[in-house]
Biopython code that builds the backbone (N, CA, C, O; Angstrom):
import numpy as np
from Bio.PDB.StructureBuilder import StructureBuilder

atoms = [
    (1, "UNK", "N", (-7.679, -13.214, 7.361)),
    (1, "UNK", "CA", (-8.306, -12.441, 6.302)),
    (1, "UNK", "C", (-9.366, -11.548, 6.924)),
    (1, "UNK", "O", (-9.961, -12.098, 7.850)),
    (2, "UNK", "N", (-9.722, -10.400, 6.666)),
    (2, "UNK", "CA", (-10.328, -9.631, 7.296)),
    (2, "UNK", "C", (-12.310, -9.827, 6.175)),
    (2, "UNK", "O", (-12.675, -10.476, 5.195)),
    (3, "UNK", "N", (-12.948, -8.873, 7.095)),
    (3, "UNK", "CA", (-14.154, -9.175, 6.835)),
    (3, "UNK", "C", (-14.369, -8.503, 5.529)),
    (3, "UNK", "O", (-13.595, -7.563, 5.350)),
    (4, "UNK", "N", (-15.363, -8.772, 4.397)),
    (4, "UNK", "CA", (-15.164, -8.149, 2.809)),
    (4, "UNK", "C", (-15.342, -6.938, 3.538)),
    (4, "UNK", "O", (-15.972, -6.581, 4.534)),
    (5, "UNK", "N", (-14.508, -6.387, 2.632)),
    (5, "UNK", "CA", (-14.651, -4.687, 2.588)),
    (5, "UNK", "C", (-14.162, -4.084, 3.707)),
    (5, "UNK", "O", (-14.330, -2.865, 3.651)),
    (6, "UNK", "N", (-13.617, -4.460, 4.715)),
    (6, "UNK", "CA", (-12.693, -3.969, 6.153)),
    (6, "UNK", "C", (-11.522, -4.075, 6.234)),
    (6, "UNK", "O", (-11.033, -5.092, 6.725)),
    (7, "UNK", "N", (-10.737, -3.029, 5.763)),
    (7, "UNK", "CA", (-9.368, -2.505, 5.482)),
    (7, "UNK", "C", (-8.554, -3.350, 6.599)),
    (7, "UNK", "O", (-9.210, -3.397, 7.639)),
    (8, "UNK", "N", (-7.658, -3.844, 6.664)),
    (8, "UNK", "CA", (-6.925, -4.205, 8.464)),
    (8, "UNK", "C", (-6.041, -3.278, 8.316)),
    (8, "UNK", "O", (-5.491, -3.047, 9.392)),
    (9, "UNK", "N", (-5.515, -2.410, 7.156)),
    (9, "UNK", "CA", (-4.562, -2.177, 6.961)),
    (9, "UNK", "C", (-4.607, -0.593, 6.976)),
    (9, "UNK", "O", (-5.162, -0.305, 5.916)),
    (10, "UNK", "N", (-4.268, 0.702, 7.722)),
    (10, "UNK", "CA", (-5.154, 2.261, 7.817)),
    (10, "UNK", "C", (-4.258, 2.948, 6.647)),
    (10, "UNK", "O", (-3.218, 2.344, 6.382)),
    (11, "UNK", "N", (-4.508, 4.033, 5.978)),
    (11, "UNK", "CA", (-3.501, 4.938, 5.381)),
    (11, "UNK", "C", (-3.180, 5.134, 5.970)),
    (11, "UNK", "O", (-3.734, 5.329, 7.051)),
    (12, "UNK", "N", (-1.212, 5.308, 5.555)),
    (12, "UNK", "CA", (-0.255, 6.048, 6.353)),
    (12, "UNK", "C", (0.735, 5.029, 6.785)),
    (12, "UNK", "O", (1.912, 5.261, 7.064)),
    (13, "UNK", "N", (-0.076, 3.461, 6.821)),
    (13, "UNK", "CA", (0.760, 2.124, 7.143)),
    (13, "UNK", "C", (1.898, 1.577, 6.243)),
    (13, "UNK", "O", (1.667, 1.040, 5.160)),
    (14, "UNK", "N", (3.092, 1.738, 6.738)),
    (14, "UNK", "CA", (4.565, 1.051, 5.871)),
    (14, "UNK", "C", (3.507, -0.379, 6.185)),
    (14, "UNK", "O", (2.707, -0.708, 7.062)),
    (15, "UNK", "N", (4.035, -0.956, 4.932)),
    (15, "UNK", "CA", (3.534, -2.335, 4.080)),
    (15, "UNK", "C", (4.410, -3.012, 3.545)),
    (15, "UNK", "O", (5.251, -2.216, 3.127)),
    (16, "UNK", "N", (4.758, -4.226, 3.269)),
    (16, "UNK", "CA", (5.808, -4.479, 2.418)),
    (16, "UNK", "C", (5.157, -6.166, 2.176)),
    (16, "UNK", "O", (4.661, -6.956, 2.979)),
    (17, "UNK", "N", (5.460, -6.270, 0.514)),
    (17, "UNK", "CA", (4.772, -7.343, -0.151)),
    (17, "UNK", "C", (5.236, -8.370, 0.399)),
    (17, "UNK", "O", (6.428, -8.322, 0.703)),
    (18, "UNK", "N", (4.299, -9.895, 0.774)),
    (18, "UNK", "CA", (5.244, -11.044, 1.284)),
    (18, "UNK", "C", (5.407, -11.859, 0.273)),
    (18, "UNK", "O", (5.636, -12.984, 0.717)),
    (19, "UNK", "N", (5.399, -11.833, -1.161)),
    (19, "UNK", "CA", (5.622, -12.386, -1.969)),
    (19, "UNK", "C", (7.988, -11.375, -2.608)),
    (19, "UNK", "O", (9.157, -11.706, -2.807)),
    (20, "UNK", "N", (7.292, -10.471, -2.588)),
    (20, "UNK", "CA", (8.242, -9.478, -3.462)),
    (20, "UNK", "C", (9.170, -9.071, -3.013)),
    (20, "UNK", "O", (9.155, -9.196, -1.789)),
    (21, "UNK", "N", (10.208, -8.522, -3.465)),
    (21, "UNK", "CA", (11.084, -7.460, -2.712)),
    (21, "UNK", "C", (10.563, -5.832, -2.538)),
    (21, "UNK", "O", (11.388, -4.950, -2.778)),
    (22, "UNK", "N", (9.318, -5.497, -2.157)),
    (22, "UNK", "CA", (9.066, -3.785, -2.071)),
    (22, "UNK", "C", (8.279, -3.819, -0.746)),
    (22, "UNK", "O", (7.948, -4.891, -0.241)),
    (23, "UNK", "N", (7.974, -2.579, -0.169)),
    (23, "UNK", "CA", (7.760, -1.659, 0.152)),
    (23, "UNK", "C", (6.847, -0.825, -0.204)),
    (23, "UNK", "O", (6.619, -0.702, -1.408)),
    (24, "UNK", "N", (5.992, 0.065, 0.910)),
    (24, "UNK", "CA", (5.427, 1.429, 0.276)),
    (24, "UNK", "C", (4.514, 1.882, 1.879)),
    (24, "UNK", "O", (4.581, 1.214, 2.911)),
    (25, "UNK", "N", (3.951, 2.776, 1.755)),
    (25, "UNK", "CA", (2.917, 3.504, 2.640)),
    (25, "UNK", "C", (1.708, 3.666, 1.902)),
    (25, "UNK", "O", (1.763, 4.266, 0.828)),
    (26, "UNK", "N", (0.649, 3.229, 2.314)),
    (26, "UNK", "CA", (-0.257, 3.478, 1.780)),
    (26, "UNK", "C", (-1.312, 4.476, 1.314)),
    (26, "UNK", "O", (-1.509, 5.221, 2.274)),
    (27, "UNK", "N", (-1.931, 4.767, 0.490)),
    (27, "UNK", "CA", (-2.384, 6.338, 0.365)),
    (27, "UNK", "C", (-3.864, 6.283, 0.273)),
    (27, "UNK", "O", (-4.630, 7.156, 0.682)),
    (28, "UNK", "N", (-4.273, 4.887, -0.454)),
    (28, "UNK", "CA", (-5.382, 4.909, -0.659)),
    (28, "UNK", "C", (-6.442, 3.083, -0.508)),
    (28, "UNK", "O", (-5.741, 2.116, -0.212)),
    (29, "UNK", "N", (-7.491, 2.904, -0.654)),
    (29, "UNK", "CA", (-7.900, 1.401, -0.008)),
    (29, "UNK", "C", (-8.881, 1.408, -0.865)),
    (29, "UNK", "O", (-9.777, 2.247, -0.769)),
    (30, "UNK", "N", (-8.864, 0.381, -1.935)),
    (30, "UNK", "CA", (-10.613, -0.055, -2.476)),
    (30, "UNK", "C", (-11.202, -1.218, -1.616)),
    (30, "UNK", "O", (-10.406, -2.146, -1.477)),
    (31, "UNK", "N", (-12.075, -1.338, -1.176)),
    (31, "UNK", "CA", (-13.041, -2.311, -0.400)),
    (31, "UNK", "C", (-12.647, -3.679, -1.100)),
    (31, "UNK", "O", (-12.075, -4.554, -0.450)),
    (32, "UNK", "N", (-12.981, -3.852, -2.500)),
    (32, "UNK", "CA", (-12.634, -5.103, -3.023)),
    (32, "UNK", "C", (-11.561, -4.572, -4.289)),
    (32, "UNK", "O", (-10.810, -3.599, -4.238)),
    (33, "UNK", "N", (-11.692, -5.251, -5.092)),
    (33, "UNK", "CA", (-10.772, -5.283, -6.409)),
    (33, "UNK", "C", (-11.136, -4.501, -7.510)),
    (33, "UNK", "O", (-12.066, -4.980, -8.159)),
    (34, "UNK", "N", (-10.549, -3.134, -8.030)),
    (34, "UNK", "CA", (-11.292, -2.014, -8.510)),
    (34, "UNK", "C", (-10.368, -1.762, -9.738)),
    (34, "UNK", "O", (-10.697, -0.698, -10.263)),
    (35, "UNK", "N", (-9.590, -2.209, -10.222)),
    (35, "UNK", "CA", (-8.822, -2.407, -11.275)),
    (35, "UNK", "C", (-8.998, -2.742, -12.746)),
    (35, "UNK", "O", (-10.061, -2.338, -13.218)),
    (36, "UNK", "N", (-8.415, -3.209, -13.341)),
    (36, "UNK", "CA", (-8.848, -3.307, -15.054)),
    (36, "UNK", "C", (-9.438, -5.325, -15.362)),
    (36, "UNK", "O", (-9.704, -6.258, -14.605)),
    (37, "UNK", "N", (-9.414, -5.223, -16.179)),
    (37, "UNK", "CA", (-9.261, -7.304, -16.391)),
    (37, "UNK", "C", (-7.963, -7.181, -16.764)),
    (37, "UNK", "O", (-7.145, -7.711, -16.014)),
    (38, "UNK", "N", (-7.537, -6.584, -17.788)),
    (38, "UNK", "CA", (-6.011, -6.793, -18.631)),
    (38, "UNK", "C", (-4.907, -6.537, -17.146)),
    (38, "UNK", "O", (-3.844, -7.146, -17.022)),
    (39, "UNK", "N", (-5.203, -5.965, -16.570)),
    (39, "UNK", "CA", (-4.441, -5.767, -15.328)),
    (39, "UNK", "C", (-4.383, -7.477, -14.305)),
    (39, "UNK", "O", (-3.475, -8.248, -13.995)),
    (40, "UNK", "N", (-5.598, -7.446, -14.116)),
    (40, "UNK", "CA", (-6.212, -8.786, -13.204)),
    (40, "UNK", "C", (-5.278, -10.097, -13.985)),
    (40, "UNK", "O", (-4.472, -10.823, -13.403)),
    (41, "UNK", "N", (-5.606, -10.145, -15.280)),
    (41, "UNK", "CA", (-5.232, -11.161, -16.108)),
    (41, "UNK", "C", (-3.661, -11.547, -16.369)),
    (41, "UNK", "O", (-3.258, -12.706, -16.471)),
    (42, "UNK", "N", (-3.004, -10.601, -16.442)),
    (42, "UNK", "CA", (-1.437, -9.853, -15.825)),
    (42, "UNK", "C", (-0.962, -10.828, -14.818)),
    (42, "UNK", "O", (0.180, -11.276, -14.928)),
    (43, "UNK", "N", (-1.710, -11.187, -13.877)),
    (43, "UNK", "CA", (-0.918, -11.553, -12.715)),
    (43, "UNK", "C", (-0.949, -13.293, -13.200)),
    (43, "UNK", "O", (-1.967, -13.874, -13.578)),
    (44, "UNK", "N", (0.102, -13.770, -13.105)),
    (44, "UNK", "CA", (0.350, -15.643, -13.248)),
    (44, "UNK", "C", (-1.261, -16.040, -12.238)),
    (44, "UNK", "O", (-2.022, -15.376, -11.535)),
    (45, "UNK", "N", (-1.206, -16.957, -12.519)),
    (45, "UNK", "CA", (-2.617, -17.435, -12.110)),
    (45, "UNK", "C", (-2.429, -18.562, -10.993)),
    (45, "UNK", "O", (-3.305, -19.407, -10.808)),
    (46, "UNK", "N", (-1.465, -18.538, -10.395)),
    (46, "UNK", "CA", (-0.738, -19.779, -9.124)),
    (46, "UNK", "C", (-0.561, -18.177, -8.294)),
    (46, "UNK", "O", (-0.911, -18.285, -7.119)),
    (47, "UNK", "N", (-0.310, -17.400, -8.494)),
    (47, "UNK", "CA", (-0.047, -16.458, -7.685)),
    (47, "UNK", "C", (-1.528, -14.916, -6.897)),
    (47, "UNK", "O", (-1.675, -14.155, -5.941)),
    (48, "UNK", "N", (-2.355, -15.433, -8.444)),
    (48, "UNK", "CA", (-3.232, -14.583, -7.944)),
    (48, "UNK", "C", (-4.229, -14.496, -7.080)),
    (48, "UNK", "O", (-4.938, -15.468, -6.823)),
    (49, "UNK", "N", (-4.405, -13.227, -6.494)),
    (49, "UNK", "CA", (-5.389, -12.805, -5.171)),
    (49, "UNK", "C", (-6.709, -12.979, -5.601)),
    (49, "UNK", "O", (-7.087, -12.906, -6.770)),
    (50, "UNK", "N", (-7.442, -13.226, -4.553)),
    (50, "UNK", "CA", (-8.908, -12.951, -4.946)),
    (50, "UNK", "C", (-9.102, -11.828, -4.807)),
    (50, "UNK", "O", (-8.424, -10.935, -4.297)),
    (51, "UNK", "N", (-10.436, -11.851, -5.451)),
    (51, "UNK", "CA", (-10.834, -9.887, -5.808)),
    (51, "UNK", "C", (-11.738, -9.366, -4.469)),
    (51, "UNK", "O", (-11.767, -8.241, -3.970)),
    (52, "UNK", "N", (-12.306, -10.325, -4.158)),
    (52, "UNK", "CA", (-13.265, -9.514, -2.982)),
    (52, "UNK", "C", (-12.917, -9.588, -1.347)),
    (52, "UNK", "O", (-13.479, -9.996, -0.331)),
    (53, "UNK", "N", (-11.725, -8.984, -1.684)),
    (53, "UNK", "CA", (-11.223, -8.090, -0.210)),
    (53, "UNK", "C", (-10.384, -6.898, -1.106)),
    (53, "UNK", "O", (-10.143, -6.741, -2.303)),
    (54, "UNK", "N", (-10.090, -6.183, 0.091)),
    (54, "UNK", "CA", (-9.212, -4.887, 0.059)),
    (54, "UNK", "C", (-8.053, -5.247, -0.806)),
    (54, "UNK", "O", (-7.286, -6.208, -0.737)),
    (55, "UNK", "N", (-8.132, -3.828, -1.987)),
    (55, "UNK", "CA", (-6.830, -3.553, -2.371)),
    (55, "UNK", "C", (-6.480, -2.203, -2.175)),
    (55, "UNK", "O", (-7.199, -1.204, -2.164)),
    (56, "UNK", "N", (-4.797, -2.374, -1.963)),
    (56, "UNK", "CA", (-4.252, -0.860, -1.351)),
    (56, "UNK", "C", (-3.715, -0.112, -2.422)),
    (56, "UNK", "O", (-3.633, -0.874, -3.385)),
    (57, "UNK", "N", (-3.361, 0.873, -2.676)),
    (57, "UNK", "CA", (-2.690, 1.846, -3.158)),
    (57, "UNK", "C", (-1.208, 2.033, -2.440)),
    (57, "UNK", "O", (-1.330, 2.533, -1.321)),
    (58, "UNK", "N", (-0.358, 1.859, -2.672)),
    (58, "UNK", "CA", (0.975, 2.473, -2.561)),
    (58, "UNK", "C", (1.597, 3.341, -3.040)),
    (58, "UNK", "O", (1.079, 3.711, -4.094)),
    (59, "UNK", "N", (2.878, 4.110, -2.667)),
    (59, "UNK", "CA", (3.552, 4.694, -3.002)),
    (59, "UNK", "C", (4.605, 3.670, -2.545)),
    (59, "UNK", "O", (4.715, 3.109, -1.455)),
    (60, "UNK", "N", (5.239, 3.588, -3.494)),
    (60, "UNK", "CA", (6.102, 2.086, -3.409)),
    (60, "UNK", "C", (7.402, 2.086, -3.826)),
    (60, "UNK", "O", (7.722, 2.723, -4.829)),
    (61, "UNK", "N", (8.387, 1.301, -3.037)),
    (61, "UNK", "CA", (9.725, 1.173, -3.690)),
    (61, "UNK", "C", (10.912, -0.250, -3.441)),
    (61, "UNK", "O", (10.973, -0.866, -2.377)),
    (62, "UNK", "N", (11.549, -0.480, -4.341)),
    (62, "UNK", "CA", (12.218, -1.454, -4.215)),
    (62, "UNK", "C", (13.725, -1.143, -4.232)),
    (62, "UNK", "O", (13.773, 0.067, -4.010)),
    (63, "UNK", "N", (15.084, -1.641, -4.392)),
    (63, "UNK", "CA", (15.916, -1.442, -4.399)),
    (63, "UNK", "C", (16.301, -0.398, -5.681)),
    (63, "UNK", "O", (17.268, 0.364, -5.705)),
    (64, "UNK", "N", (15.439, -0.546, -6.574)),
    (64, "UNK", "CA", (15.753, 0.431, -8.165)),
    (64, "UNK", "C", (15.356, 1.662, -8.015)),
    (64, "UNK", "O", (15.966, 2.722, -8.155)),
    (65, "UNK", "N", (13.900, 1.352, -7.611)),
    (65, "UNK", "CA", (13.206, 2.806, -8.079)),
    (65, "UNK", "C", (12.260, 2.983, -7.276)),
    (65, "UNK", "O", (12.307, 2.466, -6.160)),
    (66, "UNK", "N", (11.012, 3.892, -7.746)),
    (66, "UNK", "CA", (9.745, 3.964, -6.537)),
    (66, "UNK", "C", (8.532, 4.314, -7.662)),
    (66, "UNK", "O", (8.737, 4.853, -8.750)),
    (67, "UNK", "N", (7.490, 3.968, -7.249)),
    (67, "UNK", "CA", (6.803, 3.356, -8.126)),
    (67, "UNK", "C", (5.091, 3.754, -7.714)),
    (67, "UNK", "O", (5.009, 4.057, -6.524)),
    (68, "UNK", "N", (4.051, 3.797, -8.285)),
    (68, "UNK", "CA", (2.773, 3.484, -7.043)),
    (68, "UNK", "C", (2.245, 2.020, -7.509)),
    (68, "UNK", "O", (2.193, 1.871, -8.730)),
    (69, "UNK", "N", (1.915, 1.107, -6.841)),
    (69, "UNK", "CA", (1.619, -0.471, -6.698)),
    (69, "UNK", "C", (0.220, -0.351, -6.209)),
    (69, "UNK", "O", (-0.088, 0.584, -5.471)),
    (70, "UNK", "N", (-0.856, -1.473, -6.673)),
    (70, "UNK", "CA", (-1.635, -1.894, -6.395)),
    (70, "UNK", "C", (-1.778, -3.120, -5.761)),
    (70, "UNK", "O", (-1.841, -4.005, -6.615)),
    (71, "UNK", "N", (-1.873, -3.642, -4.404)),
    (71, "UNK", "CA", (-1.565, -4.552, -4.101)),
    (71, "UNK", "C", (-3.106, -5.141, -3.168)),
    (71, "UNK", "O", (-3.925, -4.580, -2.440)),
    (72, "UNK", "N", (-2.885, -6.767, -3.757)),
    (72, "UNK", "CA", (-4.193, -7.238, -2.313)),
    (72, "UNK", "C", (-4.097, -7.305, -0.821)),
    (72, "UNK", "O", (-2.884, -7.496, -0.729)),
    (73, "UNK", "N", (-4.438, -7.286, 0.134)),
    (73, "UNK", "CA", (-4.648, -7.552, 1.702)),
    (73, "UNK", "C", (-4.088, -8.915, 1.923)),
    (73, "UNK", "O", (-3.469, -9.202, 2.948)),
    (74, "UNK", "N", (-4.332, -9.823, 0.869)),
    (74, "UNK", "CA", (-3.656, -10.941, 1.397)),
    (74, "UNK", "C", (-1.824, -10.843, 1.485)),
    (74, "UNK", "O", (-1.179, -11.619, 2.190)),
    (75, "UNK", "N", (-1.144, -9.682, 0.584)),
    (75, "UNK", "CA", (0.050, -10.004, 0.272)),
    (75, "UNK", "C", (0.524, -8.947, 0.712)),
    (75, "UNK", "O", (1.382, -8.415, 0.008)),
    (76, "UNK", "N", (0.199, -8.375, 1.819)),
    (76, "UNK", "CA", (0.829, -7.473, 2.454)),
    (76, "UNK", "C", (0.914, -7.527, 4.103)),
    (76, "UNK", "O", (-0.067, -7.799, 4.796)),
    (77, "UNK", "N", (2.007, -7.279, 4.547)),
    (77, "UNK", "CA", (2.716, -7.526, 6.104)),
    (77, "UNK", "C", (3.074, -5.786, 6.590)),
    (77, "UNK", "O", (3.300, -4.797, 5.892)),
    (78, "UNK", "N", (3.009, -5.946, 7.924)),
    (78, "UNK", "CA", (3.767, -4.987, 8.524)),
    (78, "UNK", "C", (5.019, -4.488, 8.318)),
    (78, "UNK", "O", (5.839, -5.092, 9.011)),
    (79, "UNK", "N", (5.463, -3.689, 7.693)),
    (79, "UNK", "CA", (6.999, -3.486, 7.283)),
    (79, "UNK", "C", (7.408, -2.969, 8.792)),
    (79, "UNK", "O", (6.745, -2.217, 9.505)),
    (80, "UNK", "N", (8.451, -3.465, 9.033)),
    (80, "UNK", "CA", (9.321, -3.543, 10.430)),
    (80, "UNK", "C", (10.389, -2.698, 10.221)),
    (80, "UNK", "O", (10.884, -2.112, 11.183)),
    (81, "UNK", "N", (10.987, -2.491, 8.659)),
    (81, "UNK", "CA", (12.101, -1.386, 8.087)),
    (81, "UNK", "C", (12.026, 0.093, 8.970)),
    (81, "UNK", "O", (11.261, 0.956, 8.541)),
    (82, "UNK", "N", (12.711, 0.327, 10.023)),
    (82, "UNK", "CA", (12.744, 1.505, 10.444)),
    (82, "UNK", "C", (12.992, 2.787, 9.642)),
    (82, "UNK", "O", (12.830, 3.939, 10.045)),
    (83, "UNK", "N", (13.373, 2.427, 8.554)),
    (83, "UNK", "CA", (13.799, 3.822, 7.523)),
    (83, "UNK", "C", (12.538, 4.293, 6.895)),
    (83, "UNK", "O", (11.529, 3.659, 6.588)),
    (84, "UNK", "N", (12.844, 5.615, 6.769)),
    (84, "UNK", "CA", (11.495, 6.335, 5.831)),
    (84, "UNK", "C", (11.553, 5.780, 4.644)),
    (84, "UNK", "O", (12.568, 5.382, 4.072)),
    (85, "UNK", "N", (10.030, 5.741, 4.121)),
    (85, "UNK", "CA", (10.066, 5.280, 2.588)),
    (85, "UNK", "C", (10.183, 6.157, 2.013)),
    (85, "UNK", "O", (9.529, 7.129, 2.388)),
    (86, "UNK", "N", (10.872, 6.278, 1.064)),
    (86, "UNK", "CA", (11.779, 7.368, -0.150)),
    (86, "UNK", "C", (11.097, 7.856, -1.033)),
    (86, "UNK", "O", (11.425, 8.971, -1.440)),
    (87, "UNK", "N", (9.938, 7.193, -1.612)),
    (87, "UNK", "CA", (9.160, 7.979, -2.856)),
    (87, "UNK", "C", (8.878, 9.527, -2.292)),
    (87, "UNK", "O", (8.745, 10.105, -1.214)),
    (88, "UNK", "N", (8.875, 9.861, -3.912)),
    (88, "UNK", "CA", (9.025, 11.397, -3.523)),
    (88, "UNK", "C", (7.683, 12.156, -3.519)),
    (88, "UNK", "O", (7.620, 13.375, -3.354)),
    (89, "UNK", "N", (6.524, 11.290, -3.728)),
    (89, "UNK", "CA", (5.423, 12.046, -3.284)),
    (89, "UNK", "C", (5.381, 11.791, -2.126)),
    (89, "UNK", "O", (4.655, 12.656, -1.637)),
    (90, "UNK", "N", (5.924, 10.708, -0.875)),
    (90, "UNK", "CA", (5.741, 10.633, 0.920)),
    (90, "UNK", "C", (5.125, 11.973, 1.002)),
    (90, "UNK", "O", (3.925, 12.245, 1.046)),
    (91, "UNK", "N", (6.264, 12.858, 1.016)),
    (91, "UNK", "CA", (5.964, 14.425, 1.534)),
    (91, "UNK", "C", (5.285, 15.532, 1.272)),
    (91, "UNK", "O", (5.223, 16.614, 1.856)),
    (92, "UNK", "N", (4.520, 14.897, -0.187)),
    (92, "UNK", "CA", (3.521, 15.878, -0.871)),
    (92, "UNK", "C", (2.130, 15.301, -0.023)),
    (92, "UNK", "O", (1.006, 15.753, -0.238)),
    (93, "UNK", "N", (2.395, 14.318, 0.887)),
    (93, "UNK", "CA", (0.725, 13.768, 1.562)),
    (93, "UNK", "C", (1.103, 13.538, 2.493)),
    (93, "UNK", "O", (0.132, 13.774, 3.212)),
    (94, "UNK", "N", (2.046, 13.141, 3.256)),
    (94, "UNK", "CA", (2.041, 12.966, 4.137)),
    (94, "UNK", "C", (3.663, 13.537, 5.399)),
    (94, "UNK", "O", (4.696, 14.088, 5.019)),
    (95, "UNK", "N", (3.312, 13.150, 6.790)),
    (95, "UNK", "CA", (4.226, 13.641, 7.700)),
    (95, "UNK", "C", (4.362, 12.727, 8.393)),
    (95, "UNK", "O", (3.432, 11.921, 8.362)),
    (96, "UNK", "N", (5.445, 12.439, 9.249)),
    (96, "UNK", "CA", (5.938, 11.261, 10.351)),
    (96, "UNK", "C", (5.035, 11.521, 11.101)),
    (96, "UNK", "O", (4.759, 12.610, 11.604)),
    (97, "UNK", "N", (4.354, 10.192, 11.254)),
    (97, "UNK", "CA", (3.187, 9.857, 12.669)),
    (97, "UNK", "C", (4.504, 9.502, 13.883)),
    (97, "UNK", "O", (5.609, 8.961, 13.922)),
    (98, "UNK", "N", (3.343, 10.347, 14.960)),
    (98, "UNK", "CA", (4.480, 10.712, 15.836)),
    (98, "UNK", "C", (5.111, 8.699, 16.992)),
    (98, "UNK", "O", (6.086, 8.229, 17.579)),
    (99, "UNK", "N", (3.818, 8.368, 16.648)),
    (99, "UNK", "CA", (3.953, 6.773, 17.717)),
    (99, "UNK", "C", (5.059, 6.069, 16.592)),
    (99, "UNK", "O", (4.798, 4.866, 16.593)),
    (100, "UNK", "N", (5.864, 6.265, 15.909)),
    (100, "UNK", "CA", (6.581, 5.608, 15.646)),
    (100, "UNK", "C", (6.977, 5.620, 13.964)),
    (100, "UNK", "O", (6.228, 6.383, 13.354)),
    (101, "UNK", "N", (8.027, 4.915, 13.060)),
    (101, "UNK", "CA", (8.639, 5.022, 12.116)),
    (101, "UNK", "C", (7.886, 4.448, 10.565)),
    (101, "UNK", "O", (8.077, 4.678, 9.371)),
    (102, "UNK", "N", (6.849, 3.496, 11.454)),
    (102, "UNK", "CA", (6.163, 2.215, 9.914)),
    (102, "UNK", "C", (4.795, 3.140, 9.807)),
    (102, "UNK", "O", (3.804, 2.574, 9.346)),
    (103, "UNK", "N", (4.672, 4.544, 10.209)),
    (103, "UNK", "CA", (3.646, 5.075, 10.108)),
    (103, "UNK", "C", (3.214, 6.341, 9.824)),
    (103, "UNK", "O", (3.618, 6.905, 10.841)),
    (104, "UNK", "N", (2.666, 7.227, 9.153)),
    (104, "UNK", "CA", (2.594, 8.272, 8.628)),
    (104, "UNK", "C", (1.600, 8.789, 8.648)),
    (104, "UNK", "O", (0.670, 7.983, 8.646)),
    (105, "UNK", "N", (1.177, 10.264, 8.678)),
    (105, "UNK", "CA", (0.148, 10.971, 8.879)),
    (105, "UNK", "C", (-0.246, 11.840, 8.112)),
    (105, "UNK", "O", (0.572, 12.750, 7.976)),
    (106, "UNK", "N", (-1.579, 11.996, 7.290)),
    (106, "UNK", "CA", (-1.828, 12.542, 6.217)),
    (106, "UNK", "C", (-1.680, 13.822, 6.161)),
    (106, "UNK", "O", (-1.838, 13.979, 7.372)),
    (107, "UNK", "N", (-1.521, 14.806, 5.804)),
    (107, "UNK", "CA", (-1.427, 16.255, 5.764)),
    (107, "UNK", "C", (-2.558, 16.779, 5.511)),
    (107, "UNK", "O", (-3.202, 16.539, 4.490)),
    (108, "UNK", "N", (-3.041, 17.835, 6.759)),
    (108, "UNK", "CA", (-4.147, 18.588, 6.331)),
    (108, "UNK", "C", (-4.250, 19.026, 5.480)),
    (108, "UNK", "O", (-3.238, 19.536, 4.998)),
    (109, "UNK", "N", (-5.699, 19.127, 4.641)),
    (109, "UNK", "CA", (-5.953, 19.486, 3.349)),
    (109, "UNK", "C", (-5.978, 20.713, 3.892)),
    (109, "UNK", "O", (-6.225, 21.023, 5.057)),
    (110, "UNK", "N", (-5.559, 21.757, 2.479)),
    (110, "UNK", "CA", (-5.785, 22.979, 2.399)),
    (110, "UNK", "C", (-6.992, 23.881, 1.454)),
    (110, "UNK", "O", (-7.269, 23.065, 0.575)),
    (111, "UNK", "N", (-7.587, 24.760, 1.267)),
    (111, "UNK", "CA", (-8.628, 25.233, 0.921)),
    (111, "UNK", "C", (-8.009, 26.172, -0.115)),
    (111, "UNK", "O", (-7.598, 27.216, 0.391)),
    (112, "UNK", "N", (-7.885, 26.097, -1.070)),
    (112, "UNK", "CA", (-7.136, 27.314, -1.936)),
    (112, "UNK", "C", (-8.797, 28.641, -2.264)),
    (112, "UNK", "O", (-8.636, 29.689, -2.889)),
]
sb = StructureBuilder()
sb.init_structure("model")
sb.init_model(0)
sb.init_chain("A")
sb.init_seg("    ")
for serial, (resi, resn, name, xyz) in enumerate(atoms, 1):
    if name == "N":
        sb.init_residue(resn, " ", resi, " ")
    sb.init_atom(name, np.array(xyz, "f"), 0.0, 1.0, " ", f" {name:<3s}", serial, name[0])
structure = sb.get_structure()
């Protein structure tokens, strides 16, 4: 478990739930648990995360569809899946990081 509030996990990192069947790259990181109660309360209570570490933002997908997921630090692994993740915002933020496939690189912002 990492220290409160210290991401282990960088944007741009393929992720994939160790509970679930999905997937995603990450886009965004709250320090601790930044979400609703009706959301929090949602989750079965044998299964749920604690709130004070990192939760990620995804762009996420499973065998159906693609989705964006909120997920904790505890329930997320290195995705090893060599394939690009498919959601169709990937390419509105981001570009293939060049060291390899589970990793992605944000796109310079532009100045309109």
């Amino acid at each position: 478990m990492s220290i409160r509030g210290a991401a282990k996990f960088p944007i741009g990192q393929v992720v994939r739930h160790r509970l679930f069947s999905f997937r995603g790259v990450i886009f965004d990181v709250d320090p601790v648990f930044s979400n609703t109660e009706e959301w929090w309360n949602s989750i079965p209570t044998e299964v749920r995360p604690k709130k004070d570490q990192p939760y990620y933002h995804l762009l996420a997908e499973n065998d159906e569809t693609e989705y964006v997921a909120y997920v904790s630090e505890q329930n997320l692994l290195i995705d090893e899946n060599k394939e690009p993740v498919r959601h169709p915002q990937v390419r509105d933020y981001f570009v293939k990081h060049e060291s390899g496939p589970n990793r992605y690189t944000l796109k310079p912002k532009r100045a309109h």
